[in-house]
C-alpha positions, 0 to 999 in steps of 0.5 A: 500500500502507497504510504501517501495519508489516505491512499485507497488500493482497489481490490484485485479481484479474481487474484490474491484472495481466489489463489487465497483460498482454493479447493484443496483447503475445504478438502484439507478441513475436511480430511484431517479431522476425518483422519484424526478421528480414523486414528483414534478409532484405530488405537481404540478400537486395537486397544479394545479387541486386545483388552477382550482377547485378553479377557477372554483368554483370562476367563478360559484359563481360570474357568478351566482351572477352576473345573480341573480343581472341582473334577480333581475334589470330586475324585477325591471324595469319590475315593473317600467314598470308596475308602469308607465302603472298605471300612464299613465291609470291615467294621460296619457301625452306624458312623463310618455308615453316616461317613459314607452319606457324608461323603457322597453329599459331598460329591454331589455339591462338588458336581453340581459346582462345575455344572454352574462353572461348565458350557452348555456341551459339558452338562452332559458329561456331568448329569451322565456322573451324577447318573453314575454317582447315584447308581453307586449310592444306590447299589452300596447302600441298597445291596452291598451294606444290608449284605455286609450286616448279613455276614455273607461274604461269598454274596458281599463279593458278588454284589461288589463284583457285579453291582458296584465295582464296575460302577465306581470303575466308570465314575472315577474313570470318567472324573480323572479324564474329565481333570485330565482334559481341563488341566491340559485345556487350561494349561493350552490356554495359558501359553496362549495367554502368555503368547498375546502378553508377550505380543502386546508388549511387544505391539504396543509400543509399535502402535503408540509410536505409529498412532503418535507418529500419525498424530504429529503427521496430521498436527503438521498438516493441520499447522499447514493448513491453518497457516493457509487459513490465516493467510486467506483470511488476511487477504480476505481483510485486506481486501474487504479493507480495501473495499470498504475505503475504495469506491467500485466505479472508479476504484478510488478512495471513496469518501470514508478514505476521504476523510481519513487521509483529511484526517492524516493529511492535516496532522502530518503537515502540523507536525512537519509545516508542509502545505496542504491544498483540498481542491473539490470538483464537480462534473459540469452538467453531469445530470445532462449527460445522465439523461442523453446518455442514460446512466450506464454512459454516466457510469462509463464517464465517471470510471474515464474521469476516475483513471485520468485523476489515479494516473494524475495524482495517485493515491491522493484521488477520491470521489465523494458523491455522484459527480464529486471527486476531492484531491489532497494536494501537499502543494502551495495552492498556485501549484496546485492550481497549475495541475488542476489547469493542466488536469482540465485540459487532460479532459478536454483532450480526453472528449470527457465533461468540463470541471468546476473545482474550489480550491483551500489551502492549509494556513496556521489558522484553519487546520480543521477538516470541517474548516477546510470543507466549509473553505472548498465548497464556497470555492466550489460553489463560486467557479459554478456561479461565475460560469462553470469550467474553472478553478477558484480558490478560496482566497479569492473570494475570503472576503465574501465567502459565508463560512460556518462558525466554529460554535456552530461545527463543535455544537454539532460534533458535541451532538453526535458524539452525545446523542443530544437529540429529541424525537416527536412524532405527528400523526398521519390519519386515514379519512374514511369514504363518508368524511370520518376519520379512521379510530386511530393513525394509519401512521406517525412521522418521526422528527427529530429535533436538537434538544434545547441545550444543544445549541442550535435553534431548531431542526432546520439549522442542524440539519443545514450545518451537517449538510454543509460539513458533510456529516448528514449521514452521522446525523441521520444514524444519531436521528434514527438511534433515538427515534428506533429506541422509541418504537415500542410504544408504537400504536399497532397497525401504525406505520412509521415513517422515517427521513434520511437526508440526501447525504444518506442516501446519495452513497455508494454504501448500501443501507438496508441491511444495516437499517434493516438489522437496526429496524428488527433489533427494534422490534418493528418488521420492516414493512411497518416502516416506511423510509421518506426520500425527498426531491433534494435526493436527486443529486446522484440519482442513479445512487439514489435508485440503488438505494431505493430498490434494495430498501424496497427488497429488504421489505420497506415501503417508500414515501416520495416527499415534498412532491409538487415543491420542483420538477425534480419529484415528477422525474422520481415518480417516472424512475422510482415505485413508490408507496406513498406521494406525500404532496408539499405543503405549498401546493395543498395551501394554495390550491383552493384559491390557485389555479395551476396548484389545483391543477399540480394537486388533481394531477397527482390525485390522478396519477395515484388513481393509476398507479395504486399509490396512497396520496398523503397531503401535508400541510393542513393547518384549516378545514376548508385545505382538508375538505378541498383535498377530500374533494380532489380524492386524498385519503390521508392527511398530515398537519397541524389541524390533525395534530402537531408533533408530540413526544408521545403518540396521540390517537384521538382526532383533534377535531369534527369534519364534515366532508360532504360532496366529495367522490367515492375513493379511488382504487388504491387510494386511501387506507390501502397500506393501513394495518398491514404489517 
């Protein structure tokens, strides 16, 4: 960026910020955390299928011990068993007897143990001992014990030989390969176990090296990818920066970058004694050309005014309005009068539209921005009075010149910067098709006014004095702050109409998003707000037009003011689609008792009967002005008689009408609008 104070770059569009951001990015935003997400899942997901191996393993291993050991205890007490069954052939008494049913409950529970601790396919092998257990019992304690207490050992023998002994055979064969099969299975299951401990110590760390090593890989892609990131998005700011101080058509400093390099200008030459001259130049005639050659033609003269004053003086370039450009010169002033002289012929030989230009130069006493505006524009406006295509400083006419004073520009910077304003409203009331006024306003005109101590005498001079210093836009944002906080209270099914000055609206900026986010914080939809636009917009009418439509897409409604006060609102009605005429003042007055203003009013009734528009007259301050305007077909009203401008918002109708003889209402005149939201 030139270091020259206030220099505007122009967006290189389609270059820095498309190469800024490019596919591969939205695609790295998506991959990595995918990846991440992959590469946690994997070390879970190893984690978990090893840690339930594990378990399983753990599981087999104990649950094969734990029969092996209940097969061995079983064996045990089946000898024991047997052990008891010898004695009692021996000695039988009635205690080794109660020994051996002890014993035999004991194998049983045992049994019944690894049953609880067995799969589904081991049951069988156990109920098929339980079988035989109770085979053995059943011969021991039925046969072989009643004939041991007969003494007969030749049928003790035989009974021994035939009934329990082959019994007691298979039951302890059975138990020692049932122990055998679950010792060896455990101890299978065990080096399998040990075999996965010494895989995992020796994968884990592979995994957590190559998991960290996927992790640093992805950290350094997305340290990359974030890198590309922040430098989109500088660019991205640069270039919004750069934007919102340059102006589209004619890519110079819009007026923002304006005031700031004014702003930078005034100090750097404070501080080194440097000269600076503001020079202000308006196209001659630019609305002639406009309507010749319509707008786009306009637009094209502009952009060719715009390249020569970049080649010319570059970096110190802007446009401030339709047809205004400003230049900040670190020249004396009859050096900067010679350039402008050579950048007047530069047009001439270029076939582009003769300049007016006002000329002020830095002295030890004016080193306010709003002194020098106040210095160029009265410079600017005497070269178009003396004739147009000129030069003229403003130490040419010092003597004459009518200049702000400097209470007047600190009362209205003291303003703004403290919200010193009050805010009353007039209502605008619908009249019935019998001459009755409809139960409450259609609508209320906001008004701002400077509060008493603001030190300004009414609305008329404040609103002059920001015009003339050139911040009439700050003051509309102040206006409409105070007027928007005071929507609540808002009659529902009124509308609220708004003023914007010129300034506001003759800007390359668009406004309504911005009022639009402002209407809505406020509580109102926007179609309940109805935005005034006045002839005196008509500066930079292509601007206007812009603004007007996107207003019109947001959802507001527009009102064509002061209508019949100039030939300019004829010219607005033809390029603009209103809601709402609001008919000056002078023209509702004068008609009952004029004329050609009756004929302006009948006109503009007429022109509303074809286009649906409401017709609103001002003014009205007398009954006989009321009933006159009711007769020509007007169904809405505003003044003085109706209600003046009050804090709050009246809705009784002041006074009793009768308006007799007066035409049914036209379609899409009247109450059209009333109520909707």
């Amino acid at each position: 960026m030139p270091s020259e104070p206030g220099t505007a770059v122009p967006p290189q569009r389609g270059s820095a910020v498309d190469a800024a951001l490019p596919s591969p990015q939205t695609k790295g935003r998506r991959v990595i955390p995918v990846a991440l997400a992959v590469t946690f899942l994997a070390m879970a997901l190893f984690a978990v299928l090893t840690a339930l191996q594990s378990s399983t393993l753990t599981h087999a291993v104990s649950r094969s011990v734990r029969q092996s050991d209940l097969y061995q205890k079983a064996r045990y007490w089946v000898g024991t068993e047997e052990s008891l069954e010898r004695k009692y052939r021996l000695e039988p008494g009635p205690d080794i007897l109660a020994q051996h049913a002890k014993a035999g409950r004991t194998v049983l529970m045992v049994i019944r143990a690894a049953v609880t601790n067995s799969s589904p396919d081991e049951r069988q092998g156990l109920d098929r001992l339980v079988s035989l257990h109770g085979q053995y019992v059943n011969a021991v304690h039925s046969a072989l014990f009643p004939a041991v207490r007969t003494h007969d050992a030749v049928h003790v023998n035989n009974i021994d030989r035939i009934m329990v002994d082959p019994v007691f055979t298979q039951l302890e064969t059975q138990l020692d390969a049932a122990a055998r099969t679950h010792r060896v299975a455990s101890r299978a299951q065990l080096a399998r176990l040990i075999r996965l401990q010494d895989t995992l110590a020796l994968l884990a760390p592979l995994v957590f090296l190559a998991g960290m090593g996927i992790l640093v890989l992805l950290w350094r892609l997305m340290q990359r990818h974030q890198q590309r990131l922040d430098y989109a998005t500088e660019t991205t700011m640069n270039r919004l920066r750069a934007e919102a101080i340059t102006d589209p058509l004619t890519a110079l400093g819009n007026h923002r970058s304006f005031q700031e390099g004014l702003g930078a200008a005034i100090r750097l030459g404070a501080l080194d004694g440097t000269a600076l001259t503001l020079a202000r130049l308006d196209l001659d005639e630019f609305k002639s050309i406009n309507d010749r050659g319509g707008h786009l033609h306009g637009d094209s003269v502009l952009s060719d005014v715009g390249h020569l004053l970049g080649m010319g003086f570059p970096g110190r370039s802007y446009r401030v309005g339709g047809d205004e450009f400003a230049l900040l010169l670190p020249l004396p002033s009859d050096q900067a009068r010679a350039a402008l002289d050579d950048l007047r012929t530069s047009l001439a030989a270029g076939h582009l539209p003769t300049i007016s230009v006002g000329l002020t130069t830095t002295t030890s006493g004016t080193i306010s921005p709003d002194d020098l505006h106040q210095q160029a524009d009265q410079a600017l406006r005497a070269a178009k009075r003396r004739g147009r295509n000129r030069v003229v400083t403003f130490k040419e006419i010092e003597d004459r010149a009518s200049l702000l004073g400097q209470g007047q520009v600190d009362a209205l910077r003291d303003l703004l910067s403290c919200g010193a304003l009050d805010v009353e409203f007039q209502p605008i009331w619908g009249l019935g098709g019998q001459g009755h006024a409809s139960e409450a306003p259609m609508a209320f005109e906001a008004l701002a006014r400077p509060s008493a101590d603001s030190g300004f005498r009414g609305p008329q001079e404040l609103f002059d004095v920001a015009a003339r210093v050139h911040r009439g836009a700050e003051l509309d944002r102040q206006c409409l702050h105070t007027i928007l906080a005071r929507t609540a209270e808002l009659p529902q099914g009124s509308l609220l109409f708004l003023n914007l000055s010129p300034q506001t609206l003759d800007q390359e900026t668009p406004l309504a998003e911005q009022l639009l986010r402002d209407v809505k914080a406020a509580g109102l939809p926007p179609q309940r707000v109805v935005i005034e636009i006045t002839e005196r917009s008509t500066g930079n009418l292509p601007a206007v037009l812009q603004q007007a439509a996107a207003l019109r897409a947001a959802g507001f409604r527009l009102a064509l003011d002061d209508v019949g006060a100039g030939n300019a609102g004829l010219e607005m009605l033809r390029c603009m689609p209103v809601d709402f005429v609001k008919i000056d003042r002078s023209i509702v007055v004068a008609a009952p008792m004029d004329t050609t203003s009756n004929a302006v009013l009948a006109a503009i009734m007429a022109y509303a009967r074809e286009s649906g528009v409401t017709v609103i007259v001002e003014g009205i301050e007398s009954v006989a002005s009321l009933r006159h305007a009711w007769r020509l077909g007007a169904r809405c009203a505003q003044g003085y008689l109706l209600g003046r401008p009050t804090p709050g918002f009246g809705t009784s109708f002041p006074v009793e009408l009768n308006l007799p003889g007066a035409p049914a209402p036209a379609e899409g005149v009247g109450m059209a609008h009333r109520g909707q939201s």
